[in-house]
The first five atom37 places (N, CA, C, CB, O) and aatype in JSON, in Angstrom:
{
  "aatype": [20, 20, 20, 20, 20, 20, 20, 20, 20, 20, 20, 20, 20, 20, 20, 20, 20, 20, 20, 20, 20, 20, 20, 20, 20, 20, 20, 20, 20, 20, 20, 20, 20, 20, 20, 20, 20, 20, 20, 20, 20, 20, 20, 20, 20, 20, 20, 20, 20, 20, 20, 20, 20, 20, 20, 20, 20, 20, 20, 20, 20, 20, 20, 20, 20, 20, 20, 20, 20, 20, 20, 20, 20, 20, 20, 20, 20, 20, 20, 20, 20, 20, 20, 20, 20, 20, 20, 20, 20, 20, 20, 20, 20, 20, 20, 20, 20, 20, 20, 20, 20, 20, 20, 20, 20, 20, 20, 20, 20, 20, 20, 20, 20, 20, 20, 20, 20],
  "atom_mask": [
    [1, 1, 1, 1, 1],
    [1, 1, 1, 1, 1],
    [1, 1, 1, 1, 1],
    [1, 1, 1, 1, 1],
    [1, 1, 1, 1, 1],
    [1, 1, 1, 1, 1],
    [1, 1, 1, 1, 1],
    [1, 1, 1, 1, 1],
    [1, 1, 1, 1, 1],
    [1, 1, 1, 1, 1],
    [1, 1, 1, 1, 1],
    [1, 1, 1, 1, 1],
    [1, 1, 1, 1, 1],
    [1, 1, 1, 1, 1],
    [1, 1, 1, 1, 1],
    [1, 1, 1, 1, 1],
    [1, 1, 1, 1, 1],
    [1, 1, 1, 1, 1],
    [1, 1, 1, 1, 1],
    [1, 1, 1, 1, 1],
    [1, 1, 1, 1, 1],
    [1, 1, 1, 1, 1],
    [1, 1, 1, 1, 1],
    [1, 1, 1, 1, 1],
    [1, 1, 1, 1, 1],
    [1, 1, 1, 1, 1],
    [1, 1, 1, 1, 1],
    [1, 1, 1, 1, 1],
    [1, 1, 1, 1, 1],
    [1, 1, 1, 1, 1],
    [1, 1, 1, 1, 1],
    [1, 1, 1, 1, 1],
    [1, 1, 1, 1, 1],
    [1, 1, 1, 1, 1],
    [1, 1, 1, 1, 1],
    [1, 1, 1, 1, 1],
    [1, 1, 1, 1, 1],
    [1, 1, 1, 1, 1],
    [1, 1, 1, 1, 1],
    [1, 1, 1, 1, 1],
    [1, 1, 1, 1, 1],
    [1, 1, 1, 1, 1],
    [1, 1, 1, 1, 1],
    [1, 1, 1, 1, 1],
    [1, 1, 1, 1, 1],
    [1, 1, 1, 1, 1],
    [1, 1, 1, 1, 1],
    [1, 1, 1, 1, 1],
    [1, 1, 1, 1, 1],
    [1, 1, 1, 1, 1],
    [1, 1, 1, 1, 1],
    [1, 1, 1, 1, 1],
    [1, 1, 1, 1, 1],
    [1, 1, 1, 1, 1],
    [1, 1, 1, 1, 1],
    [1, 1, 1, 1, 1],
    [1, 1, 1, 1, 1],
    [1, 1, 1, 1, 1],
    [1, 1, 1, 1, 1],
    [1, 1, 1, 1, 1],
    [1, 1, 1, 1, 1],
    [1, 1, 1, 1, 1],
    [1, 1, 1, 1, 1],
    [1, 1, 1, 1, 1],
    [1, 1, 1, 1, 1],
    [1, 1, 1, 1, 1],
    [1, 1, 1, 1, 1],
    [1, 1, 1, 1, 1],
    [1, 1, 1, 1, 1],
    [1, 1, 1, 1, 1],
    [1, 1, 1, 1, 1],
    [1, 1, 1, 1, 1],
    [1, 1, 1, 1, 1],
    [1, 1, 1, 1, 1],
    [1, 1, 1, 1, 1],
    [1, 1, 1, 1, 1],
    [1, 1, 1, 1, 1],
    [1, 1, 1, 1, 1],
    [1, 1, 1, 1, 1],
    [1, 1, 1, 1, 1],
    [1, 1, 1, 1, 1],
    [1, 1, 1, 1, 1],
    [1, 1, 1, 1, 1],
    [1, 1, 1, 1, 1],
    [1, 1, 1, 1, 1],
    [1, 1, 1, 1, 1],
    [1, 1, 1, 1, 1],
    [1, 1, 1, 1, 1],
    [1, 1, 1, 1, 1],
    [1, 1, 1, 1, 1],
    [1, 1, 1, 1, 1],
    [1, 1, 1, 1, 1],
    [1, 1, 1, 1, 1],
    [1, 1, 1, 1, 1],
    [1, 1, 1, 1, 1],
    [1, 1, 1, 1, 1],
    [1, 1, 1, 1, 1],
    [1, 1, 1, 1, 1],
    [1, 1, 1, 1, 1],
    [1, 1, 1, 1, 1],
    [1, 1, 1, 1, 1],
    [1, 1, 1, 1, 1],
    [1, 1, 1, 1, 1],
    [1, 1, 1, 1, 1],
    [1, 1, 1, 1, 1],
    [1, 1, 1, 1, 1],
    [1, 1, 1, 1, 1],
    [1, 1, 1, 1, 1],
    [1, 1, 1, 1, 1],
    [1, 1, 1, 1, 1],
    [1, 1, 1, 1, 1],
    [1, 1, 1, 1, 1],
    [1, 1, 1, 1, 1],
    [1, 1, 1, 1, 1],
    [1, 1, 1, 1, 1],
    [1, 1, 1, 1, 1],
    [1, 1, 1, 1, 1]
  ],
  "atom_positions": [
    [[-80.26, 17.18, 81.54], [-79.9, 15.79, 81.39], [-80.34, 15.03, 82.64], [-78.39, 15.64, 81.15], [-80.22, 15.57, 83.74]],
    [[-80.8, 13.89, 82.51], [-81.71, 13.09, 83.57], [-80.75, 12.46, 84.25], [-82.81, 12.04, 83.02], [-79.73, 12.4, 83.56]],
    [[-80.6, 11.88, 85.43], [-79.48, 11.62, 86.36], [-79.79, 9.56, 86.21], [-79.82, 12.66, 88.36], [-78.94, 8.79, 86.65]],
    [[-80.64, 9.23, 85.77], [-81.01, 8.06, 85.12], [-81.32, 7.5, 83.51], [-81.93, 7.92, 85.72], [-81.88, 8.17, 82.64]],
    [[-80.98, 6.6, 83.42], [-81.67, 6.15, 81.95], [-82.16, 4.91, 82.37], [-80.62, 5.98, 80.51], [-82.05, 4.13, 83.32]],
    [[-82.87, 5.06, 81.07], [-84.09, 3.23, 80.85], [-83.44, 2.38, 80.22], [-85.7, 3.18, 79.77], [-82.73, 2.35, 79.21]],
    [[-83.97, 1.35, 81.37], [-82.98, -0.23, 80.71], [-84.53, -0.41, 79.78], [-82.36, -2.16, 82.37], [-85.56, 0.22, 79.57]],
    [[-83.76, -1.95, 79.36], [-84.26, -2.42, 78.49], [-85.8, -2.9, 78.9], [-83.35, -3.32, 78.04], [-86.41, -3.4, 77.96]],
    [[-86.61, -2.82, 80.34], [-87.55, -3.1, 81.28], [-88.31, -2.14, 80.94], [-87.2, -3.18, 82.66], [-89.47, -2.41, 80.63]],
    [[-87.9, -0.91, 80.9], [-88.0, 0.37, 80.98], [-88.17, 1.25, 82.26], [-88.88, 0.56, 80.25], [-88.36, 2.45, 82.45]],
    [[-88.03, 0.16, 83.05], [-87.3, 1.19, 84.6], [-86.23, 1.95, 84.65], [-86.82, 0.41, 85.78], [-85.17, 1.37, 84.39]],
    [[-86.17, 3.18, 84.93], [-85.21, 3.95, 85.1], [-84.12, 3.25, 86.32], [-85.86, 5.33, 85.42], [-84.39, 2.58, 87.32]],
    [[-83.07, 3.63, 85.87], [-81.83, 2.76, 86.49], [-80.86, 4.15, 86.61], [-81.08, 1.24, 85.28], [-80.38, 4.7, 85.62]],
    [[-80.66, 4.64, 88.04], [-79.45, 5.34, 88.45], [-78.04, 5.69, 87.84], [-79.18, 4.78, 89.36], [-77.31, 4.7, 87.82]],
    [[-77.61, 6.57, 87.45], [-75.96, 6.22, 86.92], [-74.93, 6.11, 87.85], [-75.37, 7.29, 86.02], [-74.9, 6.92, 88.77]],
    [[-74.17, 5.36, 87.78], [-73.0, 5.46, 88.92], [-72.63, 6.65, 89.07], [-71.75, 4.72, 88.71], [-72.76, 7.3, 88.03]],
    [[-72.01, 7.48, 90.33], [-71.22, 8.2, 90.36], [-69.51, 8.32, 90.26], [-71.65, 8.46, 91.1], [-68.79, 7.4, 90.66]],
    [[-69.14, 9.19, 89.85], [-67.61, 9.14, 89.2], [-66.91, 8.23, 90.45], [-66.73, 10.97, 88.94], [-65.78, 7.92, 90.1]],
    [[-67.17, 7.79, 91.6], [-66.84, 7.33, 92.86], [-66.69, 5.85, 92.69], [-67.88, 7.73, 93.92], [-65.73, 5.14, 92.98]],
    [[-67.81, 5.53, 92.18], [-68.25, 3.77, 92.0], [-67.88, 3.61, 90.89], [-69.81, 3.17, 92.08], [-67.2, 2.58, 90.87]],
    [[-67.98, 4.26, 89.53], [-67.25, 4.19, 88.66], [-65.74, 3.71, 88.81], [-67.41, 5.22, 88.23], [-65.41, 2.71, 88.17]],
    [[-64.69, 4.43, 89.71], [-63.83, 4.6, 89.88], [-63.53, 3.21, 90.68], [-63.73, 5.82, 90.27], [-62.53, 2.53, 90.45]],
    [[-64.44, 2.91, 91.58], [-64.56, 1.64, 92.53], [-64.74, 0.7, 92.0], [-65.45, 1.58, 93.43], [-64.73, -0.28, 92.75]],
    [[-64.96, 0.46, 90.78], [-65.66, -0.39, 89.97], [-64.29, -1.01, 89.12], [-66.93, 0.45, 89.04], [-63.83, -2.15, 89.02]],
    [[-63.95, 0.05, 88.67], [-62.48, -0.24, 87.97], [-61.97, -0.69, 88.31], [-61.68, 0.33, 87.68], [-61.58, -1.7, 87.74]],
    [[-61.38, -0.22, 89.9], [-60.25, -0.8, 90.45], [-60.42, -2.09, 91.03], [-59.73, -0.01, 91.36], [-59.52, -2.89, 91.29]],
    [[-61.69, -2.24, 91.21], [-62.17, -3.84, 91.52], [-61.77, -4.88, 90.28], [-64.0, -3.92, 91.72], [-61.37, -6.02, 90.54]],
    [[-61.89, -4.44, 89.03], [-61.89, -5.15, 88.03], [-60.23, -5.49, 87.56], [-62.8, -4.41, 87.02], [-59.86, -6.59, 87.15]],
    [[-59.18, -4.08, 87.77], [-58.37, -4.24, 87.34], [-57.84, -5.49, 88.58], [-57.77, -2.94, 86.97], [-57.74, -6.7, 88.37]],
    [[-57.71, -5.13, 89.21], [-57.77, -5.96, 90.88], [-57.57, -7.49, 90.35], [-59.65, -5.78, 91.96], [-56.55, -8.18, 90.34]],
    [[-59.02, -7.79, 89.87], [-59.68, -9.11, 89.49], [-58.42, -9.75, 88.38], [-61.45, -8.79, 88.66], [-57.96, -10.89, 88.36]],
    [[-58.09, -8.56, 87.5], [-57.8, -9.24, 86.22], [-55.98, -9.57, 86.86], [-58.12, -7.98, 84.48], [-55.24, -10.47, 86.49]],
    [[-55.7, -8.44, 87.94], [-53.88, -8.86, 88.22], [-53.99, -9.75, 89.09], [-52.73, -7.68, 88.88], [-52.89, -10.18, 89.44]],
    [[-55.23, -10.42, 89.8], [-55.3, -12.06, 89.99], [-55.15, -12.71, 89.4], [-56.06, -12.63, 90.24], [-54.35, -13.64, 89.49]],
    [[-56.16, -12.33, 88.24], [-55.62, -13.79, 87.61], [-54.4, -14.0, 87.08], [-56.36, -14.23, 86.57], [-53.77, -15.05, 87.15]],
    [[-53.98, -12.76, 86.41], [-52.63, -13.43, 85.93], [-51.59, -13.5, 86.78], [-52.08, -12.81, 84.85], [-50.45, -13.71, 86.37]],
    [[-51.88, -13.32, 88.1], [-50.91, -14.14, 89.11], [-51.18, -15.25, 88.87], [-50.98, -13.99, 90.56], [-50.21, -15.96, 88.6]],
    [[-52.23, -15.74, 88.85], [-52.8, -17.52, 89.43], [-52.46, -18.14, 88.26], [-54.74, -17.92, 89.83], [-52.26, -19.35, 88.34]],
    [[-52.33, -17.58, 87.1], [-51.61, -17.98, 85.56], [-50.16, -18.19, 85.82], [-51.74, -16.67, 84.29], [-49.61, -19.19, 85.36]],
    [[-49.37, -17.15, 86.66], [-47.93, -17.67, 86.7], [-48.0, -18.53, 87.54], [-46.84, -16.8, 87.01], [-47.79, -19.63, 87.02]],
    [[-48.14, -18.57, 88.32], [-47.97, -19.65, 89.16], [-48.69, -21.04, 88.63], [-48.5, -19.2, 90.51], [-48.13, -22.04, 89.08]],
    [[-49.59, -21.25, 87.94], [-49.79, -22.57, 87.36], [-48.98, -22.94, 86.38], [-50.97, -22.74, 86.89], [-48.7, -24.12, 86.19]],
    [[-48.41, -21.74, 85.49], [-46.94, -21.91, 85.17], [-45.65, -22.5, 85.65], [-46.64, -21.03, 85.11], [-44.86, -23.25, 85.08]],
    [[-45.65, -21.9, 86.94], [-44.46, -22.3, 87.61], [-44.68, -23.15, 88.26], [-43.84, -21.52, 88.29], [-43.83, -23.46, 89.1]],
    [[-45.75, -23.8, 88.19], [-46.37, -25.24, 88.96], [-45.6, -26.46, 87.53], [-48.89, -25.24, 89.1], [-45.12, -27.57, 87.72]],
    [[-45.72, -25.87, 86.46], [-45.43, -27.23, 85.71], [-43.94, -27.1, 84.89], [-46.78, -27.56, 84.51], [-43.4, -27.97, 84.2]],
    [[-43.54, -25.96, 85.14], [-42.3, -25.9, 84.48], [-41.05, -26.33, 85.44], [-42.13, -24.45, 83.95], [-41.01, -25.8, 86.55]],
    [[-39.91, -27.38, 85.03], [-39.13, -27.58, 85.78], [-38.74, -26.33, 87.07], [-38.2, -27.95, 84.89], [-39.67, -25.54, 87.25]],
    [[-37.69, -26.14, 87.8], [-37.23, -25.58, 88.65], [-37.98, -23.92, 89.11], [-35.88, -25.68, 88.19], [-37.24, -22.98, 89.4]],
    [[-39.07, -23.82, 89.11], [-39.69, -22.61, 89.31], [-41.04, -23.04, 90.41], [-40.12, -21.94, 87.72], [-41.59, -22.06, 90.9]],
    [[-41.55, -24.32, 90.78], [-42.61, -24.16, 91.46], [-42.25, -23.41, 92.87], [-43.22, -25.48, 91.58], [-41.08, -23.07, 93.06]],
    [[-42.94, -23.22, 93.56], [-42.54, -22.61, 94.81], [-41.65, -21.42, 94.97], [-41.98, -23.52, 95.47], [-41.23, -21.24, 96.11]],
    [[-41.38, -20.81, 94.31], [-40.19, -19.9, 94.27], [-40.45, -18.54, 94.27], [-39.4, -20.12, 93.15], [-41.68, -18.56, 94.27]],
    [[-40.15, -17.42, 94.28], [-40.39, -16.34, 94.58], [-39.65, -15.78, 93.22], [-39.97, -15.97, 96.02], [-38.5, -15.48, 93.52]],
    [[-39.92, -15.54, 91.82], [-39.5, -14.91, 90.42], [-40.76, -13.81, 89.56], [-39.18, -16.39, 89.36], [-41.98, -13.64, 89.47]],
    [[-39.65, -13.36, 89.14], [-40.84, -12.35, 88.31], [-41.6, -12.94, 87.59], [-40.39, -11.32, 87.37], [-41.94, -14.09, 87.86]],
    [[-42.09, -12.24, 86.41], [-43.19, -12.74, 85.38], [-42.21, -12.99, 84.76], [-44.38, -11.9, 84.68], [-42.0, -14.2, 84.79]],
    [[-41.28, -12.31, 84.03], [-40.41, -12.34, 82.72], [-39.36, -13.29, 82.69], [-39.75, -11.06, 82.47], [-38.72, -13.6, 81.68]],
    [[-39.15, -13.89, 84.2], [-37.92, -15.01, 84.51], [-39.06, -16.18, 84.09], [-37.09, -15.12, 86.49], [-38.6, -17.16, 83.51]],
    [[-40.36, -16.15, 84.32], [-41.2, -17.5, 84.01], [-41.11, -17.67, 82.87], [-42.6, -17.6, 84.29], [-40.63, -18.61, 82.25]],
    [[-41.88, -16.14, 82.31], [-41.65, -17.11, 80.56], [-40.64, -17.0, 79.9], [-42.53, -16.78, 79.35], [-40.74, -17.48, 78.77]],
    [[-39.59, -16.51, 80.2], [-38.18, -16.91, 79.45], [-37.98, -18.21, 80.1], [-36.77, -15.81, 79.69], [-38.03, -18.97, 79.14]],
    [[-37.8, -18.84, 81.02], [-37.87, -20.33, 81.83], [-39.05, -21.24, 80.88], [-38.51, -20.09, 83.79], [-38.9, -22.27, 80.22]],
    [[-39.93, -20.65, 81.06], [-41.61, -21.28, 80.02], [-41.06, -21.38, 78.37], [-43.43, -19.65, 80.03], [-41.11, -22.44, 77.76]],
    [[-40.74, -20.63, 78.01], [-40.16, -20.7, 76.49], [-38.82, -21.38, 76.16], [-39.96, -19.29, 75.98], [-38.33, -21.53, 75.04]],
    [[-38.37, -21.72, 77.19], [-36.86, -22.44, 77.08], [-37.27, -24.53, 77.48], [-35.47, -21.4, 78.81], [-36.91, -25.67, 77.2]],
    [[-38.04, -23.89, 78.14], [-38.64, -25.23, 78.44], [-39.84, -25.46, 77.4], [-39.18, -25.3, 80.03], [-39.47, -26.21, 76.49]],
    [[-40.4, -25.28, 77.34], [-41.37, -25.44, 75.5], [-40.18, -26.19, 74.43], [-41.85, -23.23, 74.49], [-40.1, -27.36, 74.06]],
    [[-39.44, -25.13, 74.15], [-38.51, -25.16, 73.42], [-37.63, -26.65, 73.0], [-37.83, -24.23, 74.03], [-37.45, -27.2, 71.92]],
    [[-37.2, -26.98, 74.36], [-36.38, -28.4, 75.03], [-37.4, -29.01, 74.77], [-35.8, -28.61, 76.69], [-37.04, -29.65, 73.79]],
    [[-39.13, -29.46, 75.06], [-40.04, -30.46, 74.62], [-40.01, -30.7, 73.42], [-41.21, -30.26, 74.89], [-39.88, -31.85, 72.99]],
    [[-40.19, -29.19, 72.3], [-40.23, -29.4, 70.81], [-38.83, -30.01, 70.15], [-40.56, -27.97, 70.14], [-38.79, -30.63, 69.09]],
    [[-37.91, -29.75, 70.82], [-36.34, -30.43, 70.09], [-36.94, -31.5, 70.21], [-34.61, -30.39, 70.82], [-37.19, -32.15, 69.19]],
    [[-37.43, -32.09, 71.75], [-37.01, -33.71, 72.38], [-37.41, -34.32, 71.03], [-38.05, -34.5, 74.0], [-36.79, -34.86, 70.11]],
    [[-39.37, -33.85, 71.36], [-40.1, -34.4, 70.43], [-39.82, -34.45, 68.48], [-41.27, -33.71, 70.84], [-40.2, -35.32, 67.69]],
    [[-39.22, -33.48, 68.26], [-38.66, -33.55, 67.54], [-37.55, -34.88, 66.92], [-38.41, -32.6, 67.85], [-37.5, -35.52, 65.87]],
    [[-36.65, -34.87, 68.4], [-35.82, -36.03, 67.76], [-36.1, -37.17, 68.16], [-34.51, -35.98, 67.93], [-35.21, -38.0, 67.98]],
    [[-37.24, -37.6, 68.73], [-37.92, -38.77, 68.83], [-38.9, -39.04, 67.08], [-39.0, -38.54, 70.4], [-39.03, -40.13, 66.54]],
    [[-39.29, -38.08, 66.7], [-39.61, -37.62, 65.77], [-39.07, -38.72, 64.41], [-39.13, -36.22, 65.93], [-39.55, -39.7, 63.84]],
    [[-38.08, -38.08, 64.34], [-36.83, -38.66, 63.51], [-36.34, -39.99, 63.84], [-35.63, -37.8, 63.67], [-36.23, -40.92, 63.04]],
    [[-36.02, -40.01, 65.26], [-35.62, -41.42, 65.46], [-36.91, -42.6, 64.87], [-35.31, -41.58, 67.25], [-36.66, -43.59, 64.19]],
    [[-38.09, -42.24, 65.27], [-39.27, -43.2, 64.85], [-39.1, -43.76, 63.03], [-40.9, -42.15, 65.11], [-39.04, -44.87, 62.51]],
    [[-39.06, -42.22, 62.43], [-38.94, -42.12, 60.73], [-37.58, -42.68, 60.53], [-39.03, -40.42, 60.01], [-37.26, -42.72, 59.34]],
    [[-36.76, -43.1, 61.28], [-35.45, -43.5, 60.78], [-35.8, -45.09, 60.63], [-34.09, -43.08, 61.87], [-35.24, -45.84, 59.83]],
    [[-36.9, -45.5, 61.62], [-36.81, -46.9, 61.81], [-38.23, -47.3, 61.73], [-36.1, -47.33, 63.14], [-38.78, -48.01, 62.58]],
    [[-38.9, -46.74, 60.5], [-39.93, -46.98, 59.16], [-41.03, -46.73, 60.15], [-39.97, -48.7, 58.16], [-41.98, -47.47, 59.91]],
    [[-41.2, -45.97, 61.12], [-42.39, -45.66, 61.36], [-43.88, -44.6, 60.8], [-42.01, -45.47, 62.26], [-43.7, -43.53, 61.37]],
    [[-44.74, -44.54, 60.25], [-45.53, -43.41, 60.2], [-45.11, -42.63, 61.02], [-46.76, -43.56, 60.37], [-44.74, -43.19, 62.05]],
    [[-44.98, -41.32, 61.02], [-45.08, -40.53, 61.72], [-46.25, -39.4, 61.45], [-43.92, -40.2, 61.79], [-46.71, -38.6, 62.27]],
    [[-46.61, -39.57, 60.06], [-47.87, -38.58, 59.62], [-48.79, -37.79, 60.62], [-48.85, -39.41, 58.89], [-49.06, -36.59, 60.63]],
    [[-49.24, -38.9, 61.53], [-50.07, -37.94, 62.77], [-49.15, -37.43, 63.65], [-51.18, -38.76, 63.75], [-49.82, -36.89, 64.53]],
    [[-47.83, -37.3, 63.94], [-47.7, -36.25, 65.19], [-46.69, -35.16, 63.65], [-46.43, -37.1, 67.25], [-45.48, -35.0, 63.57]],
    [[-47.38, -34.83, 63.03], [-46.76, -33.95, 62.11], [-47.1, -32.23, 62.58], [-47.38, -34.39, 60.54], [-48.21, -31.74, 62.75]],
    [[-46.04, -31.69, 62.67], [-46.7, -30.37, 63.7], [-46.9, -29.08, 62.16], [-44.99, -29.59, 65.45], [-46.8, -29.25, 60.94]],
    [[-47.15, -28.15, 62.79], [-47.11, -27.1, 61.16], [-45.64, -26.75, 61.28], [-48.29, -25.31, 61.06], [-44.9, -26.9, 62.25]],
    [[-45.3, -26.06, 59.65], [-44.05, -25.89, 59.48], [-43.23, -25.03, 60.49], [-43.97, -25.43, 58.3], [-42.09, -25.26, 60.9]],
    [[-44.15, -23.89, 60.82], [-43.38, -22.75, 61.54], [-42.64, -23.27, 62.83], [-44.41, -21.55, 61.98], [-41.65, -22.79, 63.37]],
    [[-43.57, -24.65, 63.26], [-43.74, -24.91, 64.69], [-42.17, -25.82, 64.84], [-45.42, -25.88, 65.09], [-41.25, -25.76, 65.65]],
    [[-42.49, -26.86, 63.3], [-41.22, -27.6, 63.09], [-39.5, -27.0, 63.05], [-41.53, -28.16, 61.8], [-38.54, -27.52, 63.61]],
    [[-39.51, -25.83, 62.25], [-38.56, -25.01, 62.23], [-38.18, -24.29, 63.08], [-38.63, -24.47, 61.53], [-37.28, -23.48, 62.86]],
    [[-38.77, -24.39, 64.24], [-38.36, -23.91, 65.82], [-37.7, -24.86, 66.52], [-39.55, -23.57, 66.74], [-36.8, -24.65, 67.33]],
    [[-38.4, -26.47, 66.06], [-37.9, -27.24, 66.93], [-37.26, -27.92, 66.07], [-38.71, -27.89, 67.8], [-37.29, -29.07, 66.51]],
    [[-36.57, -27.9, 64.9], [-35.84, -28.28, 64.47], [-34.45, -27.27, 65.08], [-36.31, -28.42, 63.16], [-33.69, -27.89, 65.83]],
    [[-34.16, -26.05, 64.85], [-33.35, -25.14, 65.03], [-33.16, -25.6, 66.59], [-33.85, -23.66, 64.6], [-32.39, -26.54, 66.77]],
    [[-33.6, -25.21, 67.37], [-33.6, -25.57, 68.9], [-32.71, -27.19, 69.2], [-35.46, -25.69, 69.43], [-31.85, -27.24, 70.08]],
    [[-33.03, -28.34, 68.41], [-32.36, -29.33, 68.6], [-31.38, -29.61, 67.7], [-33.07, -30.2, 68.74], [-30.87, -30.73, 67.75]],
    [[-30.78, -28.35, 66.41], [-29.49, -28.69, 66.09], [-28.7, -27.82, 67.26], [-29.12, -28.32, 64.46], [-27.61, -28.3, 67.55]],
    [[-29.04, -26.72, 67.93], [-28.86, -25.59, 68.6], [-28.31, -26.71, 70.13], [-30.51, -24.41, 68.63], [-27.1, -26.9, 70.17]],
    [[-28.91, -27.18, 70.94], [-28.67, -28.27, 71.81], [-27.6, -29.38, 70.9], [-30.26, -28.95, 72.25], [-26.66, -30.0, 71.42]],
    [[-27.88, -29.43, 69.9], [-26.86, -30.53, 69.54], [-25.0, -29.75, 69.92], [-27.2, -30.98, 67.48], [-24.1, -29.94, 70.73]],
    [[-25.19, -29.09, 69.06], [-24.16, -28.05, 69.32], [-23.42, -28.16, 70.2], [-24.53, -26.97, 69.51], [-22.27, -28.6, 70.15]],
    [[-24.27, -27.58, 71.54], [-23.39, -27.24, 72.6], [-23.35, -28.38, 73.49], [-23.8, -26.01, 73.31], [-22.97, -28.15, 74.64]],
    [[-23.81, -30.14, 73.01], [-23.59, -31.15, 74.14], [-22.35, -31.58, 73.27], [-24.93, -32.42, 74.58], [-21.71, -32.51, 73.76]],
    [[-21.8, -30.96, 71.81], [-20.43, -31.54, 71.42], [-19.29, -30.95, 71.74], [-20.29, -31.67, 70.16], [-19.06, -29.76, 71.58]],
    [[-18.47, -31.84, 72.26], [-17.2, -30.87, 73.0], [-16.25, -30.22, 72.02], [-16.15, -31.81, 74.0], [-15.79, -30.8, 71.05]],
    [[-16.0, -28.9, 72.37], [-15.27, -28.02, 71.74], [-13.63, -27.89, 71.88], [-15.85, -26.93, 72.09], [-12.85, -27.78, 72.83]],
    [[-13.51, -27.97, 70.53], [-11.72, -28.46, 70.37], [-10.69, -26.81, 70.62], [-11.34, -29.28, 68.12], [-9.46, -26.83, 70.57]]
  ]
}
């Protein structure tokens, strides 16, 4: 077995050794747990109370999904308030699945801002 193969030029081209192979990887995996640092943190750049802070991944997006969540109610009951008082609303119409999240979420908030007897 030849310690090279032919590119597509047809120059013979070296194979890595199991070394650079190995160097190669860990450069890449390296690369890729950058970025998804630089992903949380542009996360925690726009989500209320998390910029600057020192939190795991799993406190962001439970924080990221709770805060999503609170936009789709808001929008939601801005939503309604518009359709209550004869507006189109046709274009900010979201898909169903999306609606039934943020419908649930803002009877869910309704809930717990009514005081309990």
């Amino acid at each position: 077995m030849s310690s090279a193969s032919p590119s597509a030029g047809g120059i013979e081209k070296p194979r890595l050794s199991e070394q650079e192979k190995k160097s190669n990887h860990i450069a890449s995996e390296q690369k890729r747990r950058q970025a998804i640092r630089e992903g949380f943190d542009e996360i925690a750049d726009i989500v209320p109370g998390y910029k600057g802070q020192g939190r795991s991944e799993a406190i962001v997006l439970q924080g990221s999904t709770a805060y999503l969540r609170s936009l789709l109610a808001e929008r939601h009951r801005l939503v309604q308030q518009a359709r209550e008082r004869g507006i189109d609303t046709s274009p900010f119409e979201l898909d169903d699945q999306t609606m039934k999240i943020a419908a649930a979420h803002a009877a869910n908030e309704e809930n717990k801002s009514k005081p309990r007897r």
